[in-house]
C-alpha positions as CSV (number, residue, x, y, z in Angstrom):
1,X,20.7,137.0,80.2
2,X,17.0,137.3,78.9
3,X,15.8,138.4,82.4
4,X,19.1,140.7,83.2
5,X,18.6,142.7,79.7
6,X,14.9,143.6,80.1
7,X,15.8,146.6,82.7
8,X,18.4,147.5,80.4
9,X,16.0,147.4,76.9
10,X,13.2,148.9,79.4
11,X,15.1,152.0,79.9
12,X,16.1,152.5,76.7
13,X,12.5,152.4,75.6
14,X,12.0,155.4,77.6
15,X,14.5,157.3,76.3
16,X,12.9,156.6,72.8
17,X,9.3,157.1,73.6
18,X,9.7,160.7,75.6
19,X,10.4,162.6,72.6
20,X,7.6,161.0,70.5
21,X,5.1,161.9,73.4
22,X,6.4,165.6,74.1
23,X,5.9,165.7,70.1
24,X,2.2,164.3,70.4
25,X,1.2,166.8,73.2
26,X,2.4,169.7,70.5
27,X,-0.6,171.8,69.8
28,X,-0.1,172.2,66.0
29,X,0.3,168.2,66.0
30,X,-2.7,167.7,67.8
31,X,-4.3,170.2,66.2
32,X,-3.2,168.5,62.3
33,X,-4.1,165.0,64.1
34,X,-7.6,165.9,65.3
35,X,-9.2,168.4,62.9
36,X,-6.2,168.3,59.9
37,X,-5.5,170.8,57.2
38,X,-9.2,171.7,56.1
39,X,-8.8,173.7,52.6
40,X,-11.9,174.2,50.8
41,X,-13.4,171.0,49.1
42,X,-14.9,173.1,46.2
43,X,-14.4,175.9,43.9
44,X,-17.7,177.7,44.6
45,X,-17.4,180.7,42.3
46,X,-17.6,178.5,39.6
47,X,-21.8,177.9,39.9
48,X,-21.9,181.6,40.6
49,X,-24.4,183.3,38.2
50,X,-23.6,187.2,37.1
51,X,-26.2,189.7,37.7
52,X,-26.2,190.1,33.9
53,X,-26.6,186.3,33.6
54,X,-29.7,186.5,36.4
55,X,-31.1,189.6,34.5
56,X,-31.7,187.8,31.6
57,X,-33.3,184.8,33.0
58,X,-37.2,184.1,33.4
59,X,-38.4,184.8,36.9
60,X,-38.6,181.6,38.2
61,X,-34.9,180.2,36.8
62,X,-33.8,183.7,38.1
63,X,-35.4,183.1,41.7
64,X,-33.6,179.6,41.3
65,X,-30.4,181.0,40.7
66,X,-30.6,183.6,43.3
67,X,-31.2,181.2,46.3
68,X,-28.0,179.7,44.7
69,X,-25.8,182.5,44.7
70,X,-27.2,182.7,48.2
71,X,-26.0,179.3,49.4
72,X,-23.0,180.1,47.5
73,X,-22.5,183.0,49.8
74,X,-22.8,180.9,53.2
75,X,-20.8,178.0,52.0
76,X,-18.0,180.6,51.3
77,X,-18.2,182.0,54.4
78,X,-18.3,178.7,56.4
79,X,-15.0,177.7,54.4
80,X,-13.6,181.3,55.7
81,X,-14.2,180.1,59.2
82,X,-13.1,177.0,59.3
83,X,-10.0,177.8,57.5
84,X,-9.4,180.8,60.1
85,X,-7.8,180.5,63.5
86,X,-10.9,180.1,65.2
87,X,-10.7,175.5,65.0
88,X,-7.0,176.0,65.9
89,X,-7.3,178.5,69.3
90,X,-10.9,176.2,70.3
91,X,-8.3,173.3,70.6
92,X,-5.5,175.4,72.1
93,X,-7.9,176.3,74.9
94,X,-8.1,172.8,76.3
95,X,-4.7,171.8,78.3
96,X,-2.7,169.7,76.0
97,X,-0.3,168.2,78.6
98,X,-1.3,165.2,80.7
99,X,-0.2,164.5,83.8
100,X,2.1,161.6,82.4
101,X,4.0,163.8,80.6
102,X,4.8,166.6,82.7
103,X,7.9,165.5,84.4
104,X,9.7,164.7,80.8
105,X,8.8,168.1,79.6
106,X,9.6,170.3,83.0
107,X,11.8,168.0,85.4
108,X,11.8,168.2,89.2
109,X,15.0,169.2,90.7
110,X,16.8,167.1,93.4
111,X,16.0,169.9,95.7
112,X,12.7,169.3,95.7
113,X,11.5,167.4,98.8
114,X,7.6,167.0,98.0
115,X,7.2,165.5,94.6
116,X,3.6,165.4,95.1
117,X,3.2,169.5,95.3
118,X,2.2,169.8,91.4
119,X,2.6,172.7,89.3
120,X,4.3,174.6,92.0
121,X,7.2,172.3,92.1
122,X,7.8,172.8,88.3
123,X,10.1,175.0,87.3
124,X,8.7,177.7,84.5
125,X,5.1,175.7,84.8
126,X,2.8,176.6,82.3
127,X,-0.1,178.7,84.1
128,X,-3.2,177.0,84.2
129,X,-5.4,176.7,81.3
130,X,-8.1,179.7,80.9
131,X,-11.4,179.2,81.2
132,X,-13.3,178.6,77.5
133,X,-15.5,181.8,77.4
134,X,-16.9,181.9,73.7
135,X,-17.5,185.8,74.1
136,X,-13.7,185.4,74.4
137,X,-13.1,183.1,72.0
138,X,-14.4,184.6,68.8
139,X,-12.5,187.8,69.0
140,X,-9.5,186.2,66.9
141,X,-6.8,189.3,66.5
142,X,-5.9,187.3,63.5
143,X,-5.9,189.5,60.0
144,X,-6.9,185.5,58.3
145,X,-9.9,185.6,60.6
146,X,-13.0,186.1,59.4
147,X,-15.6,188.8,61.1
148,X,-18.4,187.0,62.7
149,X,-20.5,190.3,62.2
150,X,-20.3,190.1,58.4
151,X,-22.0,187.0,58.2
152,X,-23.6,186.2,54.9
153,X,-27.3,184.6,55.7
154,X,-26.1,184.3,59.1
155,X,-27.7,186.9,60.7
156,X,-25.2,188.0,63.2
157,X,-24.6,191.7,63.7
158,X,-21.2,192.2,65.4
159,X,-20.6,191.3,69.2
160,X,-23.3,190.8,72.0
161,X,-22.3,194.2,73.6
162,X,-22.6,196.2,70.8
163,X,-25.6,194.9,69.5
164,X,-27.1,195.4,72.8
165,X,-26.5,199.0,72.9
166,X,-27.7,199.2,69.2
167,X,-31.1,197.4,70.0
168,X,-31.3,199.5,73.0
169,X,-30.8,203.0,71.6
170,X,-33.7,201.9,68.1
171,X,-35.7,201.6,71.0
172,X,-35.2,204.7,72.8
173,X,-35.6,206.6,69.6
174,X,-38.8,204.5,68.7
175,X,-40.6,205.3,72.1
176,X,-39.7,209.2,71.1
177,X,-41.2,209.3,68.2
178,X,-44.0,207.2,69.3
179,X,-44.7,209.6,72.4
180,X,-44.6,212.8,70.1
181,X,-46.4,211.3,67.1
182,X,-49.4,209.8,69.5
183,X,-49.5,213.7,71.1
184,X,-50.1,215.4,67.7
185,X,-52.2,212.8,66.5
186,X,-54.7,213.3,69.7
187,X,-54.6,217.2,68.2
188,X,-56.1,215.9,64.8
189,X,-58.9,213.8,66.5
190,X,-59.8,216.5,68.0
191,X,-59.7,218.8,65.1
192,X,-61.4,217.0,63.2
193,X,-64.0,213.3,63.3
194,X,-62.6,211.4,60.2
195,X,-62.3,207.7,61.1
196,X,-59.5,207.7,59.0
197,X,-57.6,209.8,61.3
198,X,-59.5,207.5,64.3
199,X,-57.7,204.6,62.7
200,X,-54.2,206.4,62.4
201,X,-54.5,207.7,66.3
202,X,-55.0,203.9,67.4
203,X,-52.2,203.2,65.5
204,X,-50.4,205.8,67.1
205,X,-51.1,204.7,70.6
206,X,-50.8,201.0,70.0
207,X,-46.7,202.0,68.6
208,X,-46.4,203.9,72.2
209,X,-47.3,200.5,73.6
210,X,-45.7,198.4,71.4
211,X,-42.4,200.2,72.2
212,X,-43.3,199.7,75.9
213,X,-43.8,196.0,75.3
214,X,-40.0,195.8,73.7
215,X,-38.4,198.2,76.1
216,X,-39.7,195.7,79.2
217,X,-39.6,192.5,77.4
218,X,-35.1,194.1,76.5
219,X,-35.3,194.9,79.9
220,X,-36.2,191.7,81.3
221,X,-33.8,189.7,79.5
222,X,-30.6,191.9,79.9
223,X,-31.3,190.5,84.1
224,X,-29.7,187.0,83.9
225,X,-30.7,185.0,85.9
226,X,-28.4,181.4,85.6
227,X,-30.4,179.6,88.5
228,X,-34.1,180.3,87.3
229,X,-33.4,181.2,83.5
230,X,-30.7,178.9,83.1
231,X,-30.3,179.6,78.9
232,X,-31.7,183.0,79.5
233,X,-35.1,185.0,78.6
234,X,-34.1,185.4,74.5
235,X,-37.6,184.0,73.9
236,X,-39.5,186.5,75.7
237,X,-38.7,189.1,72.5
238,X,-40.7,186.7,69.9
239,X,-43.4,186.8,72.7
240,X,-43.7,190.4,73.1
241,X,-43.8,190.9,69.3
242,X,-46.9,188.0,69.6
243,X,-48.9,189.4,72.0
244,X,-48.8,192.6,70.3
245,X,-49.7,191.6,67.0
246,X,-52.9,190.4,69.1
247,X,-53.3,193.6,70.8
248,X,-53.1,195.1,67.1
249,X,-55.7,192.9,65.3
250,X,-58.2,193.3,67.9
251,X,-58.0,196.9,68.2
252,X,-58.3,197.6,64.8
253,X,-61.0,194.7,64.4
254,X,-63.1,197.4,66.7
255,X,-61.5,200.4,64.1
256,X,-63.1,198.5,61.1
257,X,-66.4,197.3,62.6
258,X,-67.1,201.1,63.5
259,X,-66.0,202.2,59.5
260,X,-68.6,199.4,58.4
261,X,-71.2,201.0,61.0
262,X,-70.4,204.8,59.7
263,X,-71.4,203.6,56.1
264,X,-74.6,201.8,56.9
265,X,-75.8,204.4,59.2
266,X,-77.7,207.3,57.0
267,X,-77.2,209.7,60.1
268,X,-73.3,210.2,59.5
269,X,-73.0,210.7,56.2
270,X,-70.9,214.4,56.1
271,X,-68.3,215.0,54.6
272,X,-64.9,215.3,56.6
273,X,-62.9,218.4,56.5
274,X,-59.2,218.5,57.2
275,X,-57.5,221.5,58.2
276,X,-53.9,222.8,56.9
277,X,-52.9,222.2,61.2
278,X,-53.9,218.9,60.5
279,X,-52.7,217.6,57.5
280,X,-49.2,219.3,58.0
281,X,-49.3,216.9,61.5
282,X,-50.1,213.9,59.5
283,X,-46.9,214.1,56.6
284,X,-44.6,215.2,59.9
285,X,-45.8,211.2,60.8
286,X,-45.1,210.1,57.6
287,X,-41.5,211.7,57.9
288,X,-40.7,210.8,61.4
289,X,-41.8,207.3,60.6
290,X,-39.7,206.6,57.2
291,X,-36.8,207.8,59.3
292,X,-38.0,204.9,62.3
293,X,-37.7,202.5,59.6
294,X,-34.6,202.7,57.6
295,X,-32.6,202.8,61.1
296,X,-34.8,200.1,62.6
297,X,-34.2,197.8,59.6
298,X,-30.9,197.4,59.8
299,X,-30.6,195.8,63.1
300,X,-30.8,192.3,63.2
301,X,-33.2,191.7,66.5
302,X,-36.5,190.6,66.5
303,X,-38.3,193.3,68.7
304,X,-36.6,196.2,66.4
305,X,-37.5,194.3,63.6
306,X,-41.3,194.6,64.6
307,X,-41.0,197.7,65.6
308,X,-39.5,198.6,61.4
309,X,-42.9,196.8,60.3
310,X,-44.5,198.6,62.4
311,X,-43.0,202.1,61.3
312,X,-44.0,200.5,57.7
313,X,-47.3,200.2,58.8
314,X,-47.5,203.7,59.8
315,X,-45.9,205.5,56.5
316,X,-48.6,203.6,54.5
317,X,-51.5,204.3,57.4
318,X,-50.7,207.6,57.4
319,X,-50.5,208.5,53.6
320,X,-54.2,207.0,52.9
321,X,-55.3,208.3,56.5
322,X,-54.7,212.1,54.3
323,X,-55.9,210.8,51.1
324,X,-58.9,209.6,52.0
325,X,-60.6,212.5,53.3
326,X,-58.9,215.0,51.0
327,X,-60.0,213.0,47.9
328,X,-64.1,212.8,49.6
329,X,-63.4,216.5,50.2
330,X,-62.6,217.1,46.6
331,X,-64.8,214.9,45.7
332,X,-67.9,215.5,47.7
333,X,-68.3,211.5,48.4
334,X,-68.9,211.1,51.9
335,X,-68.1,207.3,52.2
336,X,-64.5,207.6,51.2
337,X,-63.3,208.0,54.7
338,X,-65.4,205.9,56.4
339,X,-64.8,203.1,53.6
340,X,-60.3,204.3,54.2
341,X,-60.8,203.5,57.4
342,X,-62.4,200.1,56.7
343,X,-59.5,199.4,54.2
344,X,-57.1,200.6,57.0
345,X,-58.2,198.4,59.3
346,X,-57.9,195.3,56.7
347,X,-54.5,196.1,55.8
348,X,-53.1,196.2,59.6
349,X,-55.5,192.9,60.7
350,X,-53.6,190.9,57.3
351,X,-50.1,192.5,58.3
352,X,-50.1,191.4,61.7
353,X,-51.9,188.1,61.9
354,X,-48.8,187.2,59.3
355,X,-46.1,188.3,61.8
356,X,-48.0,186.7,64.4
357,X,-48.2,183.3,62.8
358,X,-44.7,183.6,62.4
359,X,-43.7,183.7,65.7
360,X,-46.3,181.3,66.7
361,X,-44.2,178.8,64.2
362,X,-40.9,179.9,66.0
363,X,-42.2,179.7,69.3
364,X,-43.3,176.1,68.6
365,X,-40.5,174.2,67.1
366,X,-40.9,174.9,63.8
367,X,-38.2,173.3,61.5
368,X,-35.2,174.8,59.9
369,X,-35.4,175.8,56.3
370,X,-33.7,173.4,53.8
371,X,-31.1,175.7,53.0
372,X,-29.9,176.5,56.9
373,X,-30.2,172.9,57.0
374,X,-27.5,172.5,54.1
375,X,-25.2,174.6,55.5
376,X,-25.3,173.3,59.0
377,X,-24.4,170.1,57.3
378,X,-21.4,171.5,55.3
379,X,-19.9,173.0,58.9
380,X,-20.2,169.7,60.0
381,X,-19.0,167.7,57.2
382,X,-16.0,169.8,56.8
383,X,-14.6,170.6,60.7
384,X,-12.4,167.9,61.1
385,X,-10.7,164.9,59.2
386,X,-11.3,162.9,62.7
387,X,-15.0,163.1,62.0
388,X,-15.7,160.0,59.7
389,X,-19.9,160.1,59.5
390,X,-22.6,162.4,60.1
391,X,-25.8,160.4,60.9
392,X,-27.8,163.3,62.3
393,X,-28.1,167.1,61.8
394,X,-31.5,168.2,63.6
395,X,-31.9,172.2,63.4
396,X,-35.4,173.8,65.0
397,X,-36.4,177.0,65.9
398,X,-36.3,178.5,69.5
399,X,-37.6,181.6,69.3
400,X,-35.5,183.8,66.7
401,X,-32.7,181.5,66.6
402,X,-31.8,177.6,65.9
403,X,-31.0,175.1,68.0
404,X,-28.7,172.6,66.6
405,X,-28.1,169.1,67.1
406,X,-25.5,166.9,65.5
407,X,-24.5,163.4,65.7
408,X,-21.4,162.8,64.5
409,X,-19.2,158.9,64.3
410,X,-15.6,159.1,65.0
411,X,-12.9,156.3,65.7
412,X,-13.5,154.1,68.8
413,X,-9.7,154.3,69.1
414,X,-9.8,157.9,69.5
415,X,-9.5,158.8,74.0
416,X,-11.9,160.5,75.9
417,X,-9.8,163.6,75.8
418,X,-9.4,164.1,72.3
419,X,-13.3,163.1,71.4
420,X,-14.2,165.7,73.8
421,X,-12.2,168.6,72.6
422,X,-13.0,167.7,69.2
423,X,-16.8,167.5,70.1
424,X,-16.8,171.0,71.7
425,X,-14.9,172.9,69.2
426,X,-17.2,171.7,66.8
427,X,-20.5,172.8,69.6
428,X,-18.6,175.9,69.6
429,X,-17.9,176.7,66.0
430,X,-21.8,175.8,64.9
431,X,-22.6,178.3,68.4
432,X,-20.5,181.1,66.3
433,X,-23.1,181.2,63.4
434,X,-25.5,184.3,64.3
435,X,-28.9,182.2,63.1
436,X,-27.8,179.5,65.9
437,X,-28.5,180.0,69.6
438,X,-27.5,176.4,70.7
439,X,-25.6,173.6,69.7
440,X,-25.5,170.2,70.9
441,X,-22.5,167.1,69.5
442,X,-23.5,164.0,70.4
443,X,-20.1,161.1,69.7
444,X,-20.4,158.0,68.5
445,X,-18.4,155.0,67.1
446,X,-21.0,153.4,65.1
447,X,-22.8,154.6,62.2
448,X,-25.6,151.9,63.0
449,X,-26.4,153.2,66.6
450,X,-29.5,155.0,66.4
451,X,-29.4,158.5,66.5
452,X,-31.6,161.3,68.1
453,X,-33.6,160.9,71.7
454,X,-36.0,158.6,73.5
455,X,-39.3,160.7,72.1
C-alpha cells in the first residue's frame, strides 16, 4: 500500500509545488526576496544646518557644518536612487524563468512533435532577454526616478552623448579665442617691448597649444578601440592637462629668468610705453577670456576644466600685463614692468605646478577622500536586505574618476543565479555615480575570509 501510494502522493506534490515556483520566478517577488523594500534608514534633514544657523557660526564650526550639509546632500541622493526604479529594472534585465519552469508556465501542445526545439515550440514565449547595456539602463522613463545628471557631489553631467558634444563645442570655442587672442597679442609685441606684454603673448600661445593638446587628446579617446584599449583612453585627458602644466612652468621659468635679467642689467632700464591700439587689444583679452571661463566652468570634464584655469589665468595675466607698464609710465619707475613680468611668471609657475601635482596624485592611485569613501559605503550598506556584511569598500583614483571595489557577505544558501544578479546590480548601481568609472563586487559567505587581492 506504502509503495502503491507514493506515485499517487508524488503527483500531487507537483500539483502543489507548480504554483509556488511560477510565484518564485515573479519579478516583484524576486525582486522583494533579493534586494527588499529599501526606505530610507534615516531622517537626514534633521542634522541639516540653515544658512542662517552657518552664518552665525565661527569659521571653522561653519566649514564643519558645511562638509555636513554636503554629505547630507549625497546621502539624500543615494536614498533617491535606490528607492527609484533603477534596483528593480537591473534585476528585471536578467531572465527570471529557468529552464525547469518553463513547461508549467507555457505548456507544449500534443501537436508538437520535437519537445526539444525550445522557445519556438512555446506558445506566446517570452522573447529573449535584452542585452544589459547601462547607457540603456539608466534612462528610467519613471517620473519616481531620479536624474543621474543632477547628482549632488557626484559629478555627473547628464548622459555620455550630450556631455560629449558639450566638451566638444568648449573646445571649439576655446581654440577660437585662443587663435584670435594669440594674433592680436603678436600686434602688441610688436608695438611695443614690455616683458609684461612678453609674458602675456607666451601665455597666449601656450592656450593655442593647450587647446590643441585637449582637442587631440578628445579626439583620441572618442576612437574606441575594445581590443587594444579595452576600458578605453579616459586617462589620456589627466595626461594632456599634465604635460601641459609642464610645458607651462618651463616656458614661463624662461619668461621670469629674462624679467630678473632686465632688472639687473643697467642697459635696459626705459621706460615702456603702451599705446591706446594696444591697451584696447589687451581688455578685448580680458573680456574674451572671462567669457572662456564662466562657460568652461560649468562642464564637468577634466580637459575643459583646465582649460577654465587657464582662462583664469589669463583675466588675471592680462589685467597686471596693462597695469604694470601703465603705472611705471605714470610713474616714471622703469623696473615695474620688468619686476610684473617676474611676478607673472611666479604666479603661473605656483598655479600650475598645483594642477599638476594633482593629476600626478590621480594618475597614480591616489586614495578616495573620506567623504566619497562614506558614501560609497552607504550605497553599499543600503542596496539590498540579501546583503548581510560589508568587509571591504576600496575606492582609488584612475585618472578623474574612482574605481570602486566592494566585498560584500551574503547567505551561502543563496544560488549562483540570484548572487550574481544581485552582485551586478549592485556593480551597476555604484557604476551610475558620475565620480565612479568602475566598479568591481566580489561575493562571499564568510565574513572571516580575507578580503582584497594577492598584493
Amino acid at each position: 500500500m506504502i509503495l502503491g501510494n507514493e506515485p499517487h502522493s508524488s503527483v500531487n506534490h507537483g500539483h502543489v509545488r507548480r504554483p509556488s515556483i511560477t510565484a518564485l520566478q515573479n519579478p516583484h517577488m524576486r525582486y522583494m526576496r533579493l534586494i527588499g523594500n529599501n526606505n530610507p534608514r534615516y531622517q537626514w534633514e534633521r542634522y541639516r544646518k540653515t544658512p542662517l544657523e552657518l552664518k552665525q557660526m565661527k569659521k571653522k564650526i561653519r566649514e564643519y557644518y558645511e562638509r555636513t550639509n554636503s554629505l547630507i546632500d549625497r546621502y539624500i541622493y543615494i536614498d533617491s536612487l535606490l528607492d527609484s526604479t533603477l534596483p528593480r529594472d537591473l534585476l528585471q534585465t536578467y531572465n527570471p524563468v529557468s529552464p525547469e519552469t518553463i513547461p508549467e508556465t507555457y505548456p507544449v501542445s500534443s501537436s508538437d512533435t520535437n519537445p526539444h526545439q525550445g522557445y519556438d515550440s512555446i506558445p506566446d514565449a517570452p522573447p529573449p532577454p535584452m542585452k544589459k547595456r547601462p547607457s540603456y539602463l539608466y534612462k528610467i522613463a519613471d517620473e519616481e526616478s531620479p536624474l543621474l545628471g543632477d547628482e549632488v557631489g557626484g559629478g555627473g553631467s547628464g548622459s555620455a552623448e550630450n556631455t560629449a558634444k558639450v566638451v566638444k563645442l568648449a573646445i571649439y570655442l576655446s581654440l577660437l579665442a585662443n587663435t584670435l587672442l594669440l594674433i592680436s597679442k603678436i600686434l602688441v609685441a610688436i608695438m611695443t617691448n614690455s616683458l609684461s606684454v612678453l609674458a602675456s603673448l607666451v601665455d597666449a600661445a601656450l592656450d593655442f597649444l593647450s587647446t590643441a593638446i585637449v582637442w587631440t587628446t578628445t579626439t583620441l579617446i572618442e576612437r574606441r578601440d575594445k581590443y587594444l584599449y579595452p576600458v578605453g583612453r579616459s586617462r589620456l585627458e589627466p595626461i594632456g592637462v599634465l604635460v601641459f602644466s609642464i610645458i607651462m612652468i618651463v616656458s614661463f621659468l624662461q619668461v621670469g629668468l629674462t624679467s630678473l635679467k632686465h632688472l639687473i642689467t643697467p642697459a635696459t632700464h626705459a621706460i615702456v610705453l603702451l599705446t591706446p591700439s594696444a591697451i584696447i587689444i589687451m581688455l578685448s583679452t580680458i573680456v574674451i577670456k572671462t567669457l572662456c571661463f564662466l562657460w568652461c566652468r560649468s562642464v564637468r570634464n577634466s580637459s575643459v576644466q583646465a582649460l577654465a584655469a587657464d582662462a583664469v589665468t589669463d583675466v588675471v595675466f592680462n589685467f597686471f600685463s596693462i597695469l604694470f607698464p601703465l603705472l611705471g609710465t605714470w610713474l616714471e619707475l622703469w623696473w615695474l614692468d620688468a619686476l610684473g613680468g617676474a611676478l607673472l611668471s611666479a604666479y603661473v609657475i605656483t598655479s600650475w605646478a598645483g594642477i599638476g601635482l594633482e593629476h600626478v596624485e590621480n594618475l597614480t592611485g591616489a586614495a578616495a577622500s573620506g567623504d566619497e569613501r562614506n558614501v560609497l559605503l552607504y550605497m553599499a550598506m543600503r542596496f539590498a536586505k540579501s546583503i548581510k556584511a560589508i568587509t571591504s569598500v576600496n575606492a582609488y583614483r584612475n585618472g578623474d574618476l574612482l574605481n570602486v571595489e566592494v566585498d560584500i557577505v551574503l547567505d551561502e544558501r543563496l544560488g549562483l543565479k540570484d548572487s550574481h544578479d544581485l552582485g551586478e546590480s549592485l556593480q551597476y548601481v555604484i557604476e551610475s555615480l558620475g565620480v565612479v568609472d568602475r566598479a568591481f563586487v566580489h561575493l562571499d559567505y564568510d565574513s572571516t575570509n580575507p578580503p582584497g587581492h594577492l598584493r
